[in-house]
N, C-alpha and C positions, 0 to 999 in steps of 0.2 A: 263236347265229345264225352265217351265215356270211360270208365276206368282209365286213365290217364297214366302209363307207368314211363319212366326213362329209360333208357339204355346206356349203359356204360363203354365206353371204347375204349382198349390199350392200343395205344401207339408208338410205334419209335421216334421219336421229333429228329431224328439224323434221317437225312435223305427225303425225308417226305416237304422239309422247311429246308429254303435257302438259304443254307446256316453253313459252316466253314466243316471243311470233313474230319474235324473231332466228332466221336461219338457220342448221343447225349443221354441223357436218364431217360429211362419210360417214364412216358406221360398219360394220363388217364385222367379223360373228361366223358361229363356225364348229360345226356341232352335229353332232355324233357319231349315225350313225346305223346303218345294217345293208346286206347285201348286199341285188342289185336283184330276187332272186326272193323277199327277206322281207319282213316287214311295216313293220320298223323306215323301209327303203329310201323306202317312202309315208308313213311319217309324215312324215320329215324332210324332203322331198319339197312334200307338203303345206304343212307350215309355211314354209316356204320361198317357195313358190309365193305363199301368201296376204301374206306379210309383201313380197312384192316386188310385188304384183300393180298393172299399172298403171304398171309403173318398167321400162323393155325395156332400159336400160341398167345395171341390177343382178342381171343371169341369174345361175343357181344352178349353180355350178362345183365337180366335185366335187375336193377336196385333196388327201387322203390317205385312209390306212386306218385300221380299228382292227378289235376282234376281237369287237366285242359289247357286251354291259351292262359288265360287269369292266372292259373295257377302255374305254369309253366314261367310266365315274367315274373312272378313272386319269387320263388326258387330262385331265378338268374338274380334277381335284385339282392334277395339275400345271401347270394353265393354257395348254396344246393346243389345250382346246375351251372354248367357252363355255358348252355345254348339251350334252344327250345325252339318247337315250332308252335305258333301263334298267328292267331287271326289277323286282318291286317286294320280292321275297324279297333283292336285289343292294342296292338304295337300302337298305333296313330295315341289311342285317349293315354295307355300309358304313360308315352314319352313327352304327351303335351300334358297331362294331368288332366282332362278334360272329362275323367268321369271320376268324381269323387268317392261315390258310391263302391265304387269297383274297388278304384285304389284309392283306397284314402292315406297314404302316406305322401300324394303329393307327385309333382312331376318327377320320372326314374331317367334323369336328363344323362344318365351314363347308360340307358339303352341302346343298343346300333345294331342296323339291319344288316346280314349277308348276301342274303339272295330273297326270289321268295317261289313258290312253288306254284301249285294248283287251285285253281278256280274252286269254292265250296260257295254252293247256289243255296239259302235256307231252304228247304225242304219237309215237306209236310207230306205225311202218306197216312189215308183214312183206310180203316173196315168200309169195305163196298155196302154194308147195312147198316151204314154207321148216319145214314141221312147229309151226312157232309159234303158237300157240293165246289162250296166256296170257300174261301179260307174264314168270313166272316162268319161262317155255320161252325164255325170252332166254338163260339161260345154256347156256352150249358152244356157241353160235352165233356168226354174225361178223357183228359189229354196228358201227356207225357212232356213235361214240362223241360227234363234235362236234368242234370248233373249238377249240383249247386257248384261253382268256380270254374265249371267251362264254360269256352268263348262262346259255344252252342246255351248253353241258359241265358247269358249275359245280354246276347241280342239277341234272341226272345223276349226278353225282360225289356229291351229297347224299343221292341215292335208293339208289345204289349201299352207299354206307356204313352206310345205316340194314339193307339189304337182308340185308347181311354180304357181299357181292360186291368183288372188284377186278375187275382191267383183263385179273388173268389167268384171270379165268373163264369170259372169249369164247375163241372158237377162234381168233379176230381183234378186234382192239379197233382200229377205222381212227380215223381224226382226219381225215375228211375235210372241205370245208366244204360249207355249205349248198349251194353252185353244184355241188357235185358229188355227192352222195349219192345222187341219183333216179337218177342212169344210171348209178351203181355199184350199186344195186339193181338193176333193169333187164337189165343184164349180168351178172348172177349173182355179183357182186363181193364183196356184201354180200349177208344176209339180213335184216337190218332196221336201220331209221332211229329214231333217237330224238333229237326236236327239241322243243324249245320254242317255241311261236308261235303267232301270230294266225291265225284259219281265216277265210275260206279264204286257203291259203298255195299259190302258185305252185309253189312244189318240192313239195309233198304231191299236190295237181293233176299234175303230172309224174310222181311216181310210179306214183299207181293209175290213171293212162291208160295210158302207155305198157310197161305190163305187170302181171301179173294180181297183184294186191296187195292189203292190206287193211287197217284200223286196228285196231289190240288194246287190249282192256279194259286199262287199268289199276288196279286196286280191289282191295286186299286188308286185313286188318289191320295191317300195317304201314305203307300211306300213307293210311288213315284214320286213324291216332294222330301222322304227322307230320301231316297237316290240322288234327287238333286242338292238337296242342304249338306250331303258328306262324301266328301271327295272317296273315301276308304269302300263304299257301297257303287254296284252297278247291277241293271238288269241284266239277269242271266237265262239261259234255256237252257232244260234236261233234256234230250233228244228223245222223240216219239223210239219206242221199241227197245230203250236202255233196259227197262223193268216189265215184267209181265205186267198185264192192265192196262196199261198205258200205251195208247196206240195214237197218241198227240203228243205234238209239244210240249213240257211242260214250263209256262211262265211265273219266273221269278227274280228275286233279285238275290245279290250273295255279296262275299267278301272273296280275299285269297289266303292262301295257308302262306305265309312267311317263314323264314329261320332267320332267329335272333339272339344277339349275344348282348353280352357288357362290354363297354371300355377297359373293364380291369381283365377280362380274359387275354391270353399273351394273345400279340398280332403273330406272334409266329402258327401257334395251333392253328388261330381261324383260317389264315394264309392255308395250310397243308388239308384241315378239311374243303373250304373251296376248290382248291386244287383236286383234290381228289375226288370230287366231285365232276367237274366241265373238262376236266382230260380222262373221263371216260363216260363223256355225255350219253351215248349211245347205249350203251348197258345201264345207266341209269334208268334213262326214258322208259327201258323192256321191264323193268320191276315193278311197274302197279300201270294196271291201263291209264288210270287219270294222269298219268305222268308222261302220255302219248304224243301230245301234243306240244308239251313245251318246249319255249324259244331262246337260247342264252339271253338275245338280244333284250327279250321281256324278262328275264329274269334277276337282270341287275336292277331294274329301275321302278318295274310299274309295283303297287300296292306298298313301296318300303318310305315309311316316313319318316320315322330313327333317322341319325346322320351314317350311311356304312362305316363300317367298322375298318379300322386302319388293315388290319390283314385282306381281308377283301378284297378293299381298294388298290393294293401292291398288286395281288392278282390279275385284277382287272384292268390295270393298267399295263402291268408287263403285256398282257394278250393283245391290245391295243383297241381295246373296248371304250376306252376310255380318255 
């Protein structure tokens, strides 16, 4: 994803936690989320919103940056941030240590899942003149490679290796970020984007409006056999008519957007953000279309590899989810 910033939340931990009714100190945690034309931006946004809502003196300010999912578990590992949204292929190698490369300090075994969110299909969108056809017509082109530390580079960089491709088999390999790719497409800068993300996504809306573009098949025997080699991946479809251009299907595969924390965050906060989160599911859901569809049921369990995190778990238990 691109420019990657978090959001800060004030909260009252009385009333929100089932905690005795002495009042307690403000609390203020910080959650890692994505640039404002991606989806991560509205989740953390969202959560934010509802965990304050009702409190006008705890507005959601944002602090800093970070680069994505990669960077968002770094931050939680090093205690930066309190939670963060991340990919669910990014949470799985974290917590197992299973890409070294990525994290090289090794398994971050005090990772824990909360919930996890929205479907993000990898996603590839060409210039209509760009001769791109196939996702395999990517190469000698000049492509938009990602963010260096988002979960969107990182499986690029996944798909690339399996492909047998590097960096030098574009004619350009840009590292631009999400805020800027659609109008380096657009301006003939680049000929394709390749992102990881929730649809609909603002910067993909931006591309195939503001010049003639289109989404490309991803499907071949190669990311059918990484679908089946990692539990974390499955086939996905963008719906004909989401995007201008695109009047099919389009076939690929993706991950899902997760929220995750540390074992050292108090089980009371995460307890009062989940809570405040599925007791008012319905105003959730209406805050970004890709969040239309989601299921409680699916939301405790599927894409989350991490062990949940004790607050959570209280939750989901009291409801009898569990």
């Amino acid at each position: 994803m691109k420019l990657f910033k978090s959001l800060t939340l004030g909260t009252m931990v009385a009333g929100a936690m089932a905690l005795s009714g002495t009042a307690q100190a403000e609390t203020f945690i910080t959650i890692g989320t994505g640039g404002q034309t991606g989806v991560y931006y509205q989740v953390g946004g969202a959560i934010c919103r509802l965990v304050n809502r009702g409190s006008a003196e705890h507005d959601i300010k944002c602090t800093h940056t970070t680069g994505g999912s990669v960077s968002n578990i770094n931050g939680i590992r090093a205690g930066d941030l309190d939670m963060g949204v991340a990919q669910s292929d990014w949470q799985y190698h974290a917590y197992n240590g299973t890409a070294p490369d990525t994290f090289p300090d090794g398994k971050f075994e005090e990772l824990r899942a909360v919930f996890s969110v929205h479907p993000e299909p990898f996603t590839v969108v060409a210039r209509a003149d760009s001769g791109i056809k196939t996702f395999e017509d990517l190469k000698g082109k000049r492509v938009n490679m990602g963010d260096p530390g988002s979960g969107a580079r990182a499986t690029f960089e996944v798909v690339m290796d399996k492909m047998g491709w590097s960096a030098s088999d574009f004619s350009l390999a840009a590292e631009l970020k999400s805020a800027e790719q659609s109008a380096a497409l657009c301006d003939n800068k680049i000929d394709a984007i390749v992102f990881t993300v929730g649809h609909p996504a603002g910067t993909i809306k931006e591309a195939t409006t503001s010049c003639e573009s289109r989404l490309i098949n991803v499907d071949n025997e190669v990311i059918r056999k990484l679908v089946d080699d990692n539990p974390f991946y499955s086939m996905a479809t963008i719906p004909a008519g989401m995007y201008a251009g695109t009047d099919e299907d389009t076939t690929t595969f993706g991950v899902g957007a997760t929220f995750v924390s540390s074992a050292k965050t108090s089980p009371d906060v995460i307890y009062a953000v989940t809570k405040a989160v599925f007791e008012n599911f319905d105003r959730f859901k209406q805050m970004h279309p890709a969040f239309e569809n989601l299921k409680e049921e699916d939301m405790i369990k599927n894409n989350l590899s991490a062990p949940l995190h004790e607050g959570a778990e209280r939750y989901y238990k009291e409801r009898g989810w569990m």
